[in-house]
C-alpha positions in Angstrom: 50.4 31.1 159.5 48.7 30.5 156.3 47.2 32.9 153.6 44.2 31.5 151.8 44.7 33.9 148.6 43.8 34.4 144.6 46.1 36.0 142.7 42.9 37.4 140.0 41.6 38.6 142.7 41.9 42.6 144.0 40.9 41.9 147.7 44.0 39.3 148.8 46.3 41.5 146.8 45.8 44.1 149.2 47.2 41.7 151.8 49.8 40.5 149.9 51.4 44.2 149.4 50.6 44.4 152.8 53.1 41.2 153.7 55.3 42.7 150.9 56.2 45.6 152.4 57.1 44.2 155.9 59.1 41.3 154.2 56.6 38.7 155.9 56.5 35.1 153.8 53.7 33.0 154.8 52.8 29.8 153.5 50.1 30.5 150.3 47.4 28.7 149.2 46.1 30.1 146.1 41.9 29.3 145.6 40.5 29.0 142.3 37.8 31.3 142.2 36.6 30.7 138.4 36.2 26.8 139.2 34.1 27.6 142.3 36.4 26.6 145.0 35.4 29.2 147.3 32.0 27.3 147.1 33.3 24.0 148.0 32.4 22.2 151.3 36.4 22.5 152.6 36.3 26.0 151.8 33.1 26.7 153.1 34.6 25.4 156.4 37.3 27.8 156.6 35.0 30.7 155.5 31.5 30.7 155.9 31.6 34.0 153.6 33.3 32.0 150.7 35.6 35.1 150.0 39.6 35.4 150.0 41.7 36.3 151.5 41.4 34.2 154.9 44.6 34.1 157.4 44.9 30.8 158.9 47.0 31.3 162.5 49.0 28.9 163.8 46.7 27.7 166.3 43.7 27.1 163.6 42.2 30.6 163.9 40.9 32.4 161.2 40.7 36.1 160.1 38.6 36.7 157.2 38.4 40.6 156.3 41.2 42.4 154.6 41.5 45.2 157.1 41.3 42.8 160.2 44.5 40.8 158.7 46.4 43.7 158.3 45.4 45.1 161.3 46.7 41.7 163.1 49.9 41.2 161.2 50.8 45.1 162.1 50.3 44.2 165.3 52.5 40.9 165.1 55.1 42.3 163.2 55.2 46.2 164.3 58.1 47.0 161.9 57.7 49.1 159.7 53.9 50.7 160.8 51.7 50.7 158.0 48.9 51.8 160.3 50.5 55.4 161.3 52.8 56.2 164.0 50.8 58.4 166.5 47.0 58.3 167.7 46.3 60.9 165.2 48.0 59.3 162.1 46.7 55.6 162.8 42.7 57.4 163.3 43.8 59.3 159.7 45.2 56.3 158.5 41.7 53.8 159.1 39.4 57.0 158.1 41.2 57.0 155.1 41.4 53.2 154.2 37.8 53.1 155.5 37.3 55.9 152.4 38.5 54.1 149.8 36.9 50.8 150.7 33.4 52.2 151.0 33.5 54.7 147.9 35.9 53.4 145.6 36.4 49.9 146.0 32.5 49.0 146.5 31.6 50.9 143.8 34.6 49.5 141.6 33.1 46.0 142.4 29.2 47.0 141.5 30.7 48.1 138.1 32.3 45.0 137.5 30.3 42.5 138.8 27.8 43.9 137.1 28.6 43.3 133.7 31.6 40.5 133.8 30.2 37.4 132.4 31.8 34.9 134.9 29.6 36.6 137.1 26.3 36.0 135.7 24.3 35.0 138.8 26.9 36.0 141.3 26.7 39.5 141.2 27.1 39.8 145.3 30.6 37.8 146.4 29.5 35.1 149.3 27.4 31.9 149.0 24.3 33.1 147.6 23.1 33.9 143.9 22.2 37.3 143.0 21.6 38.6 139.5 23.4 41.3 137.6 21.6 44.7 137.5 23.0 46.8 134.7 21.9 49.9 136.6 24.2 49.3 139.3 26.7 49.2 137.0 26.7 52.9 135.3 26.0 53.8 139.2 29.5 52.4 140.0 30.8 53.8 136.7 30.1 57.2 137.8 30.8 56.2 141.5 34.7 55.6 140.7 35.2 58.4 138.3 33.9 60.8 141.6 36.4 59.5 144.1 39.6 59.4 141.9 38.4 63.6 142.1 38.2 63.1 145.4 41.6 61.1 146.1 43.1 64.0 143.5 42.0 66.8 145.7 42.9 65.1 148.8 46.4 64.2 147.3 46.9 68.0 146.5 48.5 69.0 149.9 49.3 65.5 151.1 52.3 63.2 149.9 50.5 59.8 151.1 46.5 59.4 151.0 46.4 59.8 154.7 49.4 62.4 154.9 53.1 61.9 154.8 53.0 58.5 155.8 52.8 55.1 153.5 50.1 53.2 155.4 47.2 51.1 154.2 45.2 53.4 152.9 47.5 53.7 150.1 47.5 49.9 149.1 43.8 49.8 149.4 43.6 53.0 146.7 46.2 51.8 144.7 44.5 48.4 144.3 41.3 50.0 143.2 42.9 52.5 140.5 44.3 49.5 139.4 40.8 47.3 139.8 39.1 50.4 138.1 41.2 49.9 135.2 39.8 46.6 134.6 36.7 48.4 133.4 38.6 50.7 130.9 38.6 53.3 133.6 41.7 55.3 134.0 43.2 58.2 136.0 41.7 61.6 134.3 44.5 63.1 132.0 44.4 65.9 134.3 44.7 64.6 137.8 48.2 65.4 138.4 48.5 64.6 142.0 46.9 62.0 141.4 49.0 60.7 138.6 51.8 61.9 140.8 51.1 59.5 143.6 50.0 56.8 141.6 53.7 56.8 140.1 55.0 56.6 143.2 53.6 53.6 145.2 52.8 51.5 142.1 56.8 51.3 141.9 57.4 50.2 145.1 58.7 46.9 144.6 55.4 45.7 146.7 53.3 46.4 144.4 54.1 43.8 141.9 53.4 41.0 144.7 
């Protein structure tokens, strides 16, 4: 297999922590986003979308969205789960991942691409130009700084994002406090739990990868 990948980049991250913590190599092929690559005809044949990550299988099949990769290799290499253990923890663990994508990560990427000046004209990722709207960018602002209360309250009686377990959800929330940070916005001085898990999965030794 083969992991299309940017290391700039906080969506192939994800994956790569994912890999990480299951001790998986692949073969990497690291895409230069700020020259355009993921616009080029080549790429363009391995993903339509022109987005990382892609996972390239072995027999030429491709898998283009972050949770769908993980969800494969989980399946492909069961050891250890990072999708829960029971019905009831795997539905906990996808609610939860599905959470953080939707309100924190999206609105992360509104804030950013909304005001970085690579960006200027590519304010949507994928193959087609759309212009930076400042609006959307406070929107995100205030988006961001609501769910880290929200991931602070939910962390108040749970160890992991999705309960006592390590599973996705928690690579996908740790990648956007850290994405977050890339517009100046950090955990609030008095989200303890929050702080408090934060400290904990950030040194796992996945999540330098």
């Amino acid at each position: 297999m083969k992991l299309y990948d940017c290391h700039t980049a906080p969506s192939p991250r994800r994956v790569r922590i994912f890999l990480a913590e299951k001790d998986i190599e692949l073969e990497n092929v690291e895409v230069d986003l700020s020259s355009g690559e993921q616009f080029s005809p080549a790429f363009r044949e391995l993903n339509p979308d022109c987005v990382v990550p892609v996972l390239e299988l072995d027999d030429g099949r491709r898998i283009t969205e972050v949770t769908a990769i993980c969800h494969y290799l989980d399946e492909t290499f069961p050891a250890p789960p990072l999708f829960g253990t029971t019905p009831a923890s795997r539905a906990r663990a996808l609610e939860w991942n599905a959470k953080v994508e939707q309100q924190g990560l999206s609105a992360a990427a509104d804030l950013f691409r909304n005001t970085a000046r690579g960006l200027q004209g590519h304010a949507l990722p994928g193959p087609d130009g759309y212009e930076q709207i400042p609006e959307l960018a406070e929107r995100g602002r205030q988006r961001v700084i609501a769910f880290l209360r929200r991931l602070e309250e939910q962390l108040r009686h749970e160890q992991y994002v999705a309960g006592d377990e390590f599973t996705i959800a928690d690579i996908t929330a740790m990648v956007l406090v850290d994405f977050a940070a890339w517009s100046k916005i950090e955990v609030p001085t008095d989200s303890g739990n929050l702080k408090r898990w934060y400290e904990a999965v950030s040194s796992r030794p996945s999540a330098r990868a």
